[in-house]
C-alpha positions, 0 to 999 in steps of 0.5 A: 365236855362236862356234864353242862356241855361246857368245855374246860381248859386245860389247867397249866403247871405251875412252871409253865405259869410262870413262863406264859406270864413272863414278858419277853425282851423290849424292841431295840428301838425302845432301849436304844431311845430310853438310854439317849434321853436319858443321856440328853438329859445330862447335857444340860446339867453339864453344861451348867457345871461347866459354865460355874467353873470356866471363863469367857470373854464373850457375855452368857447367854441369857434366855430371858432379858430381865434387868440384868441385861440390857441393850446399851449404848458403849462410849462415845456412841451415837443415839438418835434418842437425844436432840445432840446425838450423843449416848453419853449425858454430861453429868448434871451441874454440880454432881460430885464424884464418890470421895472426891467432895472437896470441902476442906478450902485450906487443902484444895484451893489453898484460901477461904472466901470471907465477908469484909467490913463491907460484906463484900467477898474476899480471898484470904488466903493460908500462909501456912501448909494444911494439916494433911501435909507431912514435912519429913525428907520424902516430901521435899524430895518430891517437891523437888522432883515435881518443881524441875520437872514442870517449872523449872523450865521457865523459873530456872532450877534454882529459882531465878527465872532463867529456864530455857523458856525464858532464856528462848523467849528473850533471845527472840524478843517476846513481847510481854514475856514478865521473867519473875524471881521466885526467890526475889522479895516479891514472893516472900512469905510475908508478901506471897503466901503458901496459898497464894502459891499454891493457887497460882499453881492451880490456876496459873496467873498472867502468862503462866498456865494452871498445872491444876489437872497436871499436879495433884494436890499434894505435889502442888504442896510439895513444891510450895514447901520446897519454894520456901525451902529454896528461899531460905537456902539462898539467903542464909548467912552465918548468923542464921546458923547455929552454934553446932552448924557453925563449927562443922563448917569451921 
């Protein structure tokens, strides 16, 4: 007790300060839920990590369904949304795929519509191969791969219309069966033109099919070149030849 009957405290040491204010160790409860959130919180970050460097077969999951993704339909689905229950539109008229607008007549369809005297429309039709046609040795070697291996069938390997097609189809009698020479004077150049031949391929004539979804434009070419090969090979004689031809078959 002083002098104003208070009583004083005791003043500490300065080493036992620093001890009283010295805070003692944390519960274990407390470390042990610090060091798992901090490890929860590098699960995701991981997962991320893991998801830039890996491939799935399945779609990532997407929390938030912008416009990336969205619910459709897959091929040849129902849907109850159109009158005729398909998923699938057909794609309006006239649509043209990408690199596929064909506007070159000479190339595609082998003739051009022109106006007559009249003003009526007419086919005139090429008799000449496009220009996109390269004639070179490969080119008749697929014109004749591609020619035994759809017409010859019916038109015979050489031309003469006596595949085993028509061969059969004159054993049995068919009725209405026109067995055709592509070697004949009929299908001369000056009578049937290079794009005559390629239209009839394309959209077939009479009793002959089209082969247009089964050749390619170019394979169509290819055998009308190796048509007008075939002609001249069968009707070449010695005069045609020339003078070095004509002493190597000597």
């Amino acid at each position: 007790m002083n002098k104003y009957q208070r009583e004083t405290l005791p003043v500490p040491l300065p080493s036992k300060l620093k001890k009283e204010l010295l805070l003692g160790a944390p519960p274990f409860w407390l470390v042990s839920g610090v060091v798992i959130a901090v490890l929860l919180s590098l699960v995701p970050l991981s997962l991320l990590l893991r998801a830039r460097v890996t491939t799935s077969e399945h779609p990532r999951m997407h929390l938030i369904q912008d416009m990336g993704v969205q619910p459709s339909f897959g091929p040849q689905a129902a849907s109850p949304v159109f009158a005729d229950g398909r998923a699938m539109r057909p794609p309006p008229p006239g649509t043209v795929a990408v690199g596929q607008l064909r506007e070159d007549d000479h190339y595609y369809r082998g003739f051009v519509w022109e106006r007559d005297e009249e003003g009526r429309l007419r086919q005139r039709f090429f008799n000449e191969l496009p220009d996109q046609v390269v004639v070179d040795s490969a080119f008749m070697e697929r014109g004749r791969e591609r020619y035994n291996i759809f017409c010859a069938t019916c038109h015979g390997m050489d031309g003469h219309g006596d595949g085993l097609v028509t061969q059969r189809a004159m054993e049995i009698g068919g009725i209405g069966w026109i067995r055709r020479d592509l070697l004949g004077p009929t299908y001369d150049r000056e009578n049937y033109t290079d794009g005559e031949m390629f239209n009839v391929i394309t959209h077939g004539i009479r009793s002959m099919g089209p082969y247009g979804s089964q050749i390619s434009v170019e394979d169509r070419w290819a055998i009308v070149a190796y048509l007008r090969a075939l002609q001249r090979s069968q009707r070449t004689g010695i005069e045609d030849l020339e003078p070095g031809e004509l002493e190597q078959l000597r």
